[in-house]
C-alpha positions in Angstrom: -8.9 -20.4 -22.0 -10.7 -21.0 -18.3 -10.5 -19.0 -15.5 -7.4 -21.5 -14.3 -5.3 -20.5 -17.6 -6.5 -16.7 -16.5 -4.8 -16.9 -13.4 -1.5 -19.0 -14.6 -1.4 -16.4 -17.3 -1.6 -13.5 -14.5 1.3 -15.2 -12.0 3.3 -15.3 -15.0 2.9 -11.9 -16.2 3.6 -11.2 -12.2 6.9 -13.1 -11.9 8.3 -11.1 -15.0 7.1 -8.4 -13.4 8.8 -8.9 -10.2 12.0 -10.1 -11.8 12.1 -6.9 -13.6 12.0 -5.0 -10.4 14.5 -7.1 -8.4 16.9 -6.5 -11.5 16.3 -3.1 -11.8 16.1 -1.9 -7.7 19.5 -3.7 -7.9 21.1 -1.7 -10.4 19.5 1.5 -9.1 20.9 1.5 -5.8 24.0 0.1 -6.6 24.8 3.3 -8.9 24.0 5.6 -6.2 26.9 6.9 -4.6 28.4 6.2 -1.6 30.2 3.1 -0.1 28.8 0.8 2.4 31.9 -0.7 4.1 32.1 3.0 5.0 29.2 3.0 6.8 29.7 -0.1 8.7 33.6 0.9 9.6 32.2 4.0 11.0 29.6 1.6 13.0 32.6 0.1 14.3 34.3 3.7 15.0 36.7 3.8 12.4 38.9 1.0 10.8 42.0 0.6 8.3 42.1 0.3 4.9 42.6 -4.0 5.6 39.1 -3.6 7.7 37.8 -1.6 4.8 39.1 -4.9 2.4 38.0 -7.5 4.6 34.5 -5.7 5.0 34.1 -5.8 1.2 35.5 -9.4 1.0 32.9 -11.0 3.9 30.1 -9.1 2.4 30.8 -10.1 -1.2 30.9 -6.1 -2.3 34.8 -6.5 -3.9 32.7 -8.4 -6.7 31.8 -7.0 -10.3 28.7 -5.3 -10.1 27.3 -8.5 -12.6 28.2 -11.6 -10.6 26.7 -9.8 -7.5 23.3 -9.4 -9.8 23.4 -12.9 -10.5 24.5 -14.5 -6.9 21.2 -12.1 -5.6 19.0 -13.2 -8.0 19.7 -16.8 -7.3 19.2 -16.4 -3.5 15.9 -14.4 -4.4 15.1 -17.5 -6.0 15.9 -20.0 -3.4 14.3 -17.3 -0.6 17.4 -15.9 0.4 17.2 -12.1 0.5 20.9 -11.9 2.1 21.7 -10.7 5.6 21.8 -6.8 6.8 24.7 -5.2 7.1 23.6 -3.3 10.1 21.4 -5.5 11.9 23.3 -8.4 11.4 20.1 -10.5 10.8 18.8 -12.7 7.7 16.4 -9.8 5.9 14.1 -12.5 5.7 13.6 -12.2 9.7 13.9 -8.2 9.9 10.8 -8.0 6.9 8.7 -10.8 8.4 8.9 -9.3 11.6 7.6 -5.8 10.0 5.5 -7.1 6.8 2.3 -7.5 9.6 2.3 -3.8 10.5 2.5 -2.4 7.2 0.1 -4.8 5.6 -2.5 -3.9 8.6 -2.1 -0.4 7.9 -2.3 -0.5 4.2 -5.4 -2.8 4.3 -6.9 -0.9 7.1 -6.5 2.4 5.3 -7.7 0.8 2.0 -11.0 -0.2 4.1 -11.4 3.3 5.3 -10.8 4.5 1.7 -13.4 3.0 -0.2 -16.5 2.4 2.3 -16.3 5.9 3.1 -15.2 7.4 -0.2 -17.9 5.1 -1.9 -20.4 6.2 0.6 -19.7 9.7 0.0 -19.6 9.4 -3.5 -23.3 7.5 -4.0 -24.9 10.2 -1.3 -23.5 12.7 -3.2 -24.7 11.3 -6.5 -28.3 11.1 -5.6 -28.6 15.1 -5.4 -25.7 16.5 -7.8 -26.5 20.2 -7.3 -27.8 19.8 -3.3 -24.9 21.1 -0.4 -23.4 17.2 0.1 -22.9 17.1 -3.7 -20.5 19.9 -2.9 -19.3 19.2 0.0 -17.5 16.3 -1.2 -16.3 18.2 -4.3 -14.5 21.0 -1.9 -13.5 18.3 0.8 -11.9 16.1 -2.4 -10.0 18.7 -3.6 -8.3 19.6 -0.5 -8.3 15.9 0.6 -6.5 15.0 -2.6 -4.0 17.8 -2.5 -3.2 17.4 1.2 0.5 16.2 1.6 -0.2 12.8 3.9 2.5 13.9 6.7 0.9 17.5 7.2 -2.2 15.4 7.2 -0.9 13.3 9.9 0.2 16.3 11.9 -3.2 18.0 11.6 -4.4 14.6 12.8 -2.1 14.1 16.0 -2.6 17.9 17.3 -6.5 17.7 16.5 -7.1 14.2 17.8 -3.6 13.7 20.4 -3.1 16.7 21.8 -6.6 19.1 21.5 -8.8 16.5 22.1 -6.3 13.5 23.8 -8.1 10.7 22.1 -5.9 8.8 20.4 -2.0 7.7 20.7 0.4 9.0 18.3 3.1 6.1 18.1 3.6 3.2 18.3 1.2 -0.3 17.8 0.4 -1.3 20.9 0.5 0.2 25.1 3.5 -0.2 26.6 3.5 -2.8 29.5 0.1 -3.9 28.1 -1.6 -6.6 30.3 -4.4 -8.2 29.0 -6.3 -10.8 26.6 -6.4 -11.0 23.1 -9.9 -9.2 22.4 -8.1 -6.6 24.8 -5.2 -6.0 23.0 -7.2 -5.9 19.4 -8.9 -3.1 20.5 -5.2 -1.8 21.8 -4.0 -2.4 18.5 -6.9 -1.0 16.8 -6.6 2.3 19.2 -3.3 3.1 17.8 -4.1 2.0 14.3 -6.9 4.8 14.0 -4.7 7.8 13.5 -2.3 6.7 10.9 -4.5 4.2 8.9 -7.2 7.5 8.6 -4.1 9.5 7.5 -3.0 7.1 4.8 -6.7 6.4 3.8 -7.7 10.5 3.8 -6.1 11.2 0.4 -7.5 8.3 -1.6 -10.7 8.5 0.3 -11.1 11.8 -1.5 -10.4 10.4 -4.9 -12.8 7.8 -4.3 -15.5 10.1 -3.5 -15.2 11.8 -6.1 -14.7 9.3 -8.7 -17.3 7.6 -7.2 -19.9 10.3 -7.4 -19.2 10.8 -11.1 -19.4 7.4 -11.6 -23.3 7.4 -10.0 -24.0 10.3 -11.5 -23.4 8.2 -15.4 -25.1 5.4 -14.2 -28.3 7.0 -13.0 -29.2 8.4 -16.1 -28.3 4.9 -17.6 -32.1 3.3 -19.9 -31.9 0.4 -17.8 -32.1 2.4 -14.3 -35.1 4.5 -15.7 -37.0 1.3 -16.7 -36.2 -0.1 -13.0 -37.7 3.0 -11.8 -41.0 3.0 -14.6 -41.1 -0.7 -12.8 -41.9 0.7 -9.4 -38.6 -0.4 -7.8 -37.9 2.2 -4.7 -35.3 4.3 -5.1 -33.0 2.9 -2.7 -33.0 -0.8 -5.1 -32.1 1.1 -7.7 -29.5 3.0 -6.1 -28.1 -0.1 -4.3 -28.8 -2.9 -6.5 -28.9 -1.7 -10.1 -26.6 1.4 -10.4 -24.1 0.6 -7.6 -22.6 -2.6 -8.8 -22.2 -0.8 -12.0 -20.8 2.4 -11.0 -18.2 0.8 -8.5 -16.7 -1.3 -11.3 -14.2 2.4 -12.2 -13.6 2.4 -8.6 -12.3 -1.2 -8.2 -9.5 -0.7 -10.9 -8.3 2.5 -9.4 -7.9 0.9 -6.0 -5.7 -2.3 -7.6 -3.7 0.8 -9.5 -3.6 2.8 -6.3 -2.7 0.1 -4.4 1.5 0.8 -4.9 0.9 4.6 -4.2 -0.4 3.3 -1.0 1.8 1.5 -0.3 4.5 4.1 -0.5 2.6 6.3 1.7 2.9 3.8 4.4 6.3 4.7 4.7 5.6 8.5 5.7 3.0 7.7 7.5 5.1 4.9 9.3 7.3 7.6 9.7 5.5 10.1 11.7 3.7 7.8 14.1 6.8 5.4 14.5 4.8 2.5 13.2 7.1 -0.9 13.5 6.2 -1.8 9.9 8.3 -2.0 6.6 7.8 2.0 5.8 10.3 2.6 9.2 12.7 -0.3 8.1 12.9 1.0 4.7 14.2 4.5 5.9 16.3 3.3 8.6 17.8 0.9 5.8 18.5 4.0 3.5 20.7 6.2 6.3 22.5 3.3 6.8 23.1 2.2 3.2 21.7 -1.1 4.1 21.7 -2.4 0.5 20.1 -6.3 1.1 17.6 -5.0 3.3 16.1 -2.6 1.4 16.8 -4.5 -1.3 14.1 -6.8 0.3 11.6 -4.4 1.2 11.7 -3.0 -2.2 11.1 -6.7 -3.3 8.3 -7.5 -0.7 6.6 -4.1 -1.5 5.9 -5.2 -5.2 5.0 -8.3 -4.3 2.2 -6.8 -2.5 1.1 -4.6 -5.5 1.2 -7.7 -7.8 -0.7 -9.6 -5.4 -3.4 -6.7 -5.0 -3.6 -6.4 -8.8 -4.3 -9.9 -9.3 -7.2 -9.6 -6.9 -8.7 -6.6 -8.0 -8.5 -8.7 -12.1 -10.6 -11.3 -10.3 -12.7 -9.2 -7.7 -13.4 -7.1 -11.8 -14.4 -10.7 -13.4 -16.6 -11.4 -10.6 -18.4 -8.2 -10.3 -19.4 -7.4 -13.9 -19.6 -11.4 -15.7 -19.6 -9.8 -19.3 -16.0 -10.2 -19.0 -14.4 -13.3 -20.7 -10.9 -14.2 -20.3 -9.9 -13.1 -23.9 -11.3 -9.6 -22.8 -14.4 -9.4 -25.1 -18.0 -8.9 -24.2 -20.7 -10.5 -24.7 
């Protein structure tokens, strides 16, 4: 099988995958208690028990539990994620208005994540017993145990309020005036706080895994006989022994990826980022079923995308992979 039957085989796998979830979400939050024609009567500031029917009726919730399954699953299909009870807007419109937040931050954070995580890591590898070495030990400890909302609290009074560098909410200035290279750099400017935030935690597992990982690989025959060659000790750091090394790393970023992305939404939270995190809470006060319904279903879209990349970034980097999984 080619690399083309790799990746049919992989968007298949990810289609079951993501049917499973719509299924499942469904039933989840269906079996939770409470009643949303409740919620939206006391929108409207009360109604009777004929409001409370007709509510049900117009939103299709008077249905068995089964035929509303199956009437979701075939809008799903056809790209219909329903409309919100309390927006009163397609879901389609409320996510894609919110999706290009969240994915900046996520990828953004990722990005911070690894170049500086990896960074660490390889410095840290090159003297194992020298202060860096542990350094990155003690600040990946704490890094990794850090709740990510105290850590964005630490961040807005260190970097908001002490030293009034960045802004703490929001994506952009209000009444912004200005090109689009000048508001980038807006955008960027309030990006800063929450995408270090979100990245801090897995920035410290990075470095750390990444350090162990260099430390394996150096001692590796082949990186002793590039060094008996003459090679400088930054090619065989670089060249030799990081492409290797950084293979670990790769799959725990495509596994990490969903734990990112639920620590958008806390993060989203405490800097009042307009992205999918915010929606997603605002859609559980208000027992918004169909949206959150749909950010559930766009959030593991996003992880079964970002695993199918990280398969083929892994095939790329290290070409002893075949598509049946052997090596050669």
């Amino acid at each position: 099988m080619g690399a083309s039957g790799y990746i049919l085989r992989r968007l298949g796998y990810g289609v079951i995958l993501l049917l499973g979830v719509v299924v499942l979400n469904f039933l989840l939050i269906h079996a939770a208690p409470g009643d949303p024609a409740e919620v939206i009567a006391g929108e409207m500031g009360g109604a009777t028990q004929e409001m409370m029917d007709k509510i049900r009726a117009d939103y299709g919730l008077d249905k068995p539990l089964i035929v509303q399954l199956g009437l979701y699953l075939g809008g799903v299909v056809t790209g219909d994620l329903g409309e919100s009870y309390f927006f009163n807007q397609p879901v389609i419109e409320l996510i894609g208005a919110r999706i290009v937040p969240t994915i900046l931050l996520v990828v953004a954070a990722q990005m911070i994540a690894i170049t500086l995580g990896v960074g660490m890591g390889v410095l840290a590898a090159r003297r194992p017993q020298g202060a860096w070495s542990a350094f990155v030990s003690v600040f990946s400890t704490i890094g990794y145990a850090a709740p990510v909302f105290w850590t964005g609290l630490m961040l807005i009074i260190l970097f908001a309020s002490m030293l009034p560098l960045f802004p703490v909410e929001g994506m952009e200035s209000a009444r912004f005036s200005g090109g689009p290279i000048l508001y980038a750099l807006d955008v960027l400017h309030h990006l800063f706080l929450p995408a270090l935030t979100l990245g801090i935690i897995f920035l410290a597992q990075y470095a750390r895994l990444s350090r162990a990982s260099m430390i394996d690989v150096l001692g590796a025959d082949y990186v002793r006989t590039a060094r008996a060659k003459g090679l400088s000790e930054r090619k065989v750091t670089f060249k030799h022994a990081l492409r290797n090394a950084v293979l670990p790393i790769m799959t725990v970023a495509g596994i990490q990826f969903g734990n990112l992305i639920s620590g958008a939404l806390l993060v989203e939270t405490v800097f009042n980022w307009p992205g999918m995190g915010r929606l997603a809470f605002d859609s559980v006060l208000r027992r918004d079923y169909p949206t959150l319904l749909g950010v559930l279903f766009f959030a593991a879209l996003m992880v079964v995308v970002a695993n199918l990349l990280t398969d083929l970034g892994y095939r790329l980097a290290d070409p002893r992979i075949r598509t049946g999984g052997s090596r050669k």
